[in-house]
ZALOLO-622033 format. One record per residue (C-alpha): x, y negated, z; residue number from 1. Coordinates in steps of 0.5 Angstrom, whole numbers. Example, Ala and Ser with C-alpha at 12.3 -4.5 7.8 and 13.67 -1.06 7.14 Angstrom:
// residues 2
@X=25, Y=9, Z=16, nr=1 $
@X=27, Y=2, Z=14, nr=2 $
This chain:
// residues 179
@X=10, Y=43, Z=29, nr=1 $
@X=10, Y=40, Z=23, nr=2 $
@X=13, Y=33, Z=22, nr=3 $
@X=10, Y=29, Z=16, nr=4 $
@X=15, Y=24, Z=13, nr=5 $
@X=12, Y=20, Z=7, nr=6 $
@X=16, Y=18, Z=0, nr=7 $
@X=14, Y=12, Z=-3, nr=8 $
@X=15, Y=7, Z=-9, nr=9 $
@X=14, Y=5, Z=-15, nr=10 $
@X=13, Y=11, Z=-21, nr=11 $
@X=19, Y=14, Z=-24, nr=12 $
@X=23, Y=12, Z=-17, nr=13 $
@X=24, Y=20, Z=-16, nr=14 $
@X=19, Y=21, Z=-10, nr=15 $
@X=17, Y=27, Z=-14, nr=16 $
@X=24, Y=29, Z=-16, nr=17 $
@X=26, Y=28, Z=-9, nr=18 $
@X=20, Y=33, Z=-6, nr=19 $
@X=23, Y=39, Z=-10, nr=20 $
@X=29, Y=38, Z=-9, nr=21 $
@X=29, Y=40, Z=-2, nr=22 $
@X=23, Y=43, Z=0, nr=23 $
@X=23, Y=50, Z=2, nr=24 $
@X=16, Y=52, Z=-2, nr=25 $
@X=14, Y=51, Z=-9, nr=26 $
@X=13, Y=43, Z=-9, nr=27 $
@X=5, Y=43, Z=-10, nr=28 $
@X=5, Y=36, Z=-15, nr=29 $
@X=-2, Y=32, Z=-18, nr=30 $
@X=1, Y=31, Z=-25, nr=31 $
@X=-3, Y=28, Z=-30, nr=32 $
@X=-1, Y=25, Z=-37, nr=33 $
@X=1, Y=18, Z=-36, nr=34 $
@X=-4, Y=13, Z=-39, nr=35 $
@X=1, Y=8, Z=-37, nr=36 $
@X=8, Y=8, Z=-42, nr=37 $
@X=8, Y=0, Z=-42, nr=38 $
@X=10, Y=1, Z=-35, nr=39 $
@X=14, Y=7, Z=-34, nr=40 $
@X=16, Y=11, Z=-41, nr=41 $
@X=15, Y=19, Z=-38, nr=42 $
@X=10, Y=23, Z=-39, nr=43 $
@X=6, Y=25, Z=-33, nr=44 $
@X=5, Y=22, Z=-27, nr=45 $
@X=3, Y=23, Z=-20, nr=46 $
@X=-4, Y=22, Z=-19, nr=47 $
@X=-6, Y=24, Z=-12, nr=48 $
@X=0, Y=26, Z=-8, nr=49 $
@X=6, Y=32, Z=-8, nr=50 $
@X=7, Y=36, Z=-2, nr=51 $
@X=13, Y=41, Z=0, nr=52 $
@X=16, Y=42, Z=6, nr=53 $
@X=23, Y=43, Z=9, nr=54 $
@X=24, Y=48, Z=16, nr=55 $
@X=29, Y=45, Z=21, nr=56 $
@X=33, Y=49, Z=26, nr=57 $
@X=30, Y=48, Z=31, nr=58 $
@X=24, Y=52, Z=28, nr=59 $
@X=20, Y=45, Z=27, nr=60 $
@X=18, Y=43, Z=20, nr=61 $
@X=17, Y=37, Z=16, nr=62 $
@X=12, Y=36, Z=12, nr=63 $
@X=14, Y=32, Z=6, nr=64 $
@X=9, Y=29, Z=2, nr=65 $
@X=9, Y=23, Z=-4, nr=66 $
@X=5, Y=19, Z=-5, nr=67 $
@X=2, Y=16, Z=-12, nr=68 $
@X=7, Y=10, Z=-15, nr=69 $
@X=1, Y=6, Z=-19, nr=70 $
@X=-2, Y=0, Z=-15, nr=71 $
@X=-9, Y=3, Z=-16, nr=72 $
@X=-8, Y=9, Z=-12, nr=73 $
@X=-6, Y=4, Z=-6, nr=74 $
@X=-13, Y=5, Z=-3, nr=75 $
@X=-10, Y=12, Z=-1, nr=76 $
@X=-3, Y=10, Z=2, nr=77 $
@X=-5, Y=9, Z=9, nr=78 $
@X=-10, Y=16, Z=10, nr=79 $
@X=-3, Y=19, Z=7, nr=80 $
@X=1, Y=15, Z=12, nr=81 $
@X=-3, Y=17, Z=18, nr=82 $
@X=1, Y=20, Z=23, nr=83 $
@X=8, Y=20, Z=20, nr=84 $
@X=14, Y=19, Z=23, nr=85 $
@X=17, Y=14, Z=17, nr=86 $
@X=17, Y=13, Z=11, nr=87 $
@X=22, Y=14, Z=5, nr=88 $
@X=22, Y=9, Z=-1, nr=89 $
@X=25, Y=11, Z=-7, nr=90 $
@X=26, Y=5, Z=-12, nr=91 $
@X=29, Y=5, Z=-19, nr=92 $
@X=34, Y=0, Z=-19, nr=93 $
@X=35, Y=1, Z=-27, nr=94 $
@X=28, Y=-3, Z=-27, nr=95 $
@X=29, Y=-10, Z=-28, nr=96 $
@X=23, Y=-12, Z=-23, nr=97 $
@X=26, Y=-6, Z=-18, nr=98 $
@X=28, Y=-12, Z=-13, nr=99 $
@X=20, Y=-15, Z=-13, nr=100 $
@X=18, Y=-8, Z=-13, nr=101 $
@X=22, Y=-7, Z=-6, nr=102 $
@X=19, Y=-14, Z=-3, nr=103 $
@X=12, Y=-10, Z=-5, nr=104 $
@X=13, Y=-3, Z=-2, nr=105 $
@X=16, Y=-6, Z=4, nr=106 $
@X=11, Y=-10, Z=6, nr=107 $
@X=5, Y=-4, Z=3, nr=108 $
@X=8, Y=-1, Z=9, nr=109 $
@X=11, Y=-6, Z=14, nr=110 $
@X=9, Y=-3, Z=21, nr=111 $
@X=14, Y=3, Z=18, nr=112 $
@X=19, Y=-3, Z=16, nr=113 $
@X=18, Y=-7, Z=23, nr=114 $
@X=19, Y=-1, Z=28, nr=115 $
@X=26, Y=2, Z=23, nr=116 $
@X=22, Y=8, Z=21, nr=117 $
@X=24, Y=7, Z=14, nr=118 $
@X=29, Y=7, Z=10, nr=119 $
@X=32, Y=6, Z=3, nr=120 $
@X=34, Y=10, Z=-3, nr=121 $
@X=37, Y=7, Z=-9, nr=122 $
@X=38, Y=11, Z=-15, nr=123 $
@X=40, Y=9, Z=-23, nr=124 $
@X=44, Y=4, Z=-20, nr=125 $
@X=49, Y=1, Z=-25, nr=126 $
@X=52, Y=-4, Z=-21, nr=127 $
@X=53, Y=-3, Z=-14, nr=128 $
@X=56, Y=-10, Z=-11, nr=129 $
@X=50, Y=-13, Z=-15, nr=130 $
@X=44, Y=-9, Z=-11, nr=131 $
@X=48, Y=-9, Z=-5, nr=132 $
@X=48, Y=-17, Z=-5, nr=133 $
@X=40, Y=-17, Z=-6, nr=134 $
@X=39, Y=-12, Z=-1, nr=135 $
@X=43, Y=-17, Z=5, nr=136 $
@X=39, Y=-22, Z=2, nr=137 $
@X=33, Y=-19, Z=3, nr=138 $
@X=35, Y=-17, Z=9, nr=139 $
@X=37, Y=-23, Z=12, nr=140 $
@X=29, Y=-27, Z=9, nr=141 $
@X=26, Y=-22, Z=11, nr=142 $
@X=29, Y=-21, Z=18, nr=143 $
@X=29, Y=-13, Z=17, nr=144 $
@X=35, Y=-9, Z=18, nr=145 $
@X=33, Y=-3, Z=14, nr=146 $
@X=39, Y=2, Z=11, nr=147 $
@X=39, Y=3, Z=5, nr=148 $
@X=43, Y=9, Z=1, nr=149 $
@X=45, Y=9, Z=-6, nr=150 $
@X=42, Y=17, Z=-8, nr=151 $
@X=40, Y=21, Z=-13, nr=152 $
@X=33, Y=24, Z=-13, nr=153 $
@X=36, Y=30, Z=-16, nr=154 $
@X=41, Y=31, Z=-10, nr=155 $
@X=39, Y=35, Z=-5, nr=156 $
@X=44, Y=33, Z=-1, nr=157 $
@X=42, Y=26, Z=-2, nr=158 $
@X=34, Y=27, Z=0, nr=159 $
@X=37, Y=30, Z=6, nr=160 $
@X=42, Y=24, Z=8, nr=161 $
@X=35, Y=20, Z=8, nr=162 $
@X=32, Y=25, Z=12, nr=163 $
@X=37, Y=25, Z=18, nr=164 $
@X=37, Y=17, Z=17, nr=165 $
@X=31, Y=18, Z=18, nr=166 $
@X=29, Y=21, Z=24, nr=167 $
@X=35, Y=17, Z=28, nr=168 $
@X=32, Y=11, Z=27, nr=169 $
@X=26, Y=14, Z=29, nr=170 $
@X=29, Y=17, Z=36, nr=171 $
@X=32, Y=11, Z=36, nr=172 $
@X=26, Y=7, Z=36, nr=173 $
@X=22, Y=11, Z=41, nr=174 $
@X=28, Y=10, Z=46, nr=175 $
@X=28, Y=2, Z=45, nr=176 $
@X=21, Y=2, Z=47, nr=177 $
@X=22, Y=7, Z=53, nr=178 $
@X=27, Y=2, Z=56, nr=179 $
């Protein structure tokens, strides 16, 4: 049985990087030439989606897809997040509009946010005190309480940690709504 879990954010925030990083086979990836350096300077972007998959001890698998970061693929978001256990969101914290973008991608995906099948991951942070401050803000106007990790997309070890954090507020949520 394969659990899909769905890596979002904006372009450049890593969900690609994070894909590969940890997936089990060769990452399948839509790259395409970025047509679009004014927002994010790297030379290809994904176009449709990314797909790998990670096996887990217990024989399941999940399966890891990302999703486009441009805001004109957002027609293609809920048809990727069918059916999933949660949502990752990954977010460049280098960007000065990263904060906006959170705002975005949390409300783009707010029955992830609302149920905890969400959780956040924070890379190129140069000030962690600063971030930390705007995320208990954010959580407290926003009434959301989703946990954030400072990560590097890079680092298995990262993506992985988001995974597991992942999947207990999932388990969790499934327990609140049997009692």
């Amino acid at each position: 049985m394969a659990i899909k879990v769905v890596f979002v954010g904006p372009m450049g925030a890593g969900k690609t990087t994070a894909i590969t990083a940890i997936s089990d086979i060769p990452t399948v990836k839509t790259e395409a030439k970025n047509h679009d350096k004014s927002v994010y300077s790297k030379a290809t972007t994904t176009v449709a989606m990314d797909y790998g998959e990670l096996s887990l001890e217990d024989g399941n698998k999940l399966a890891l897809y990302g999703i486009p970061g441009q805001r004109h693929f957002s027609f293609i978001w809920p048809i990727v997040a069918k059916g999933s256990l949660g949502s990752i969101l990954l977010l460049d914290c280098s960007q000065s509009n990263w904060s906006d973008e959170l705002e975005y991608y949390i409300n783009a995906f707010r029955s992830h946010a609302d149920t905890g099948a969400m959780v956040i991951g924070l890379n190129r942070v140069t000030d962690s005190d600063d971030v930390s401050d705007t995320m208990q803000q954010f959580s407290l106007n926003f009434e959301l309480a989703l946990p954030y990790f400072f990560m590097d997309p890079r680092e298995s070890s990262d993506v992985n940690l988001l995974l597991e954090a992942l999947i207990v507020n999932a388990e969790l949520d499934l327990l609140l709504q049997e009692e």
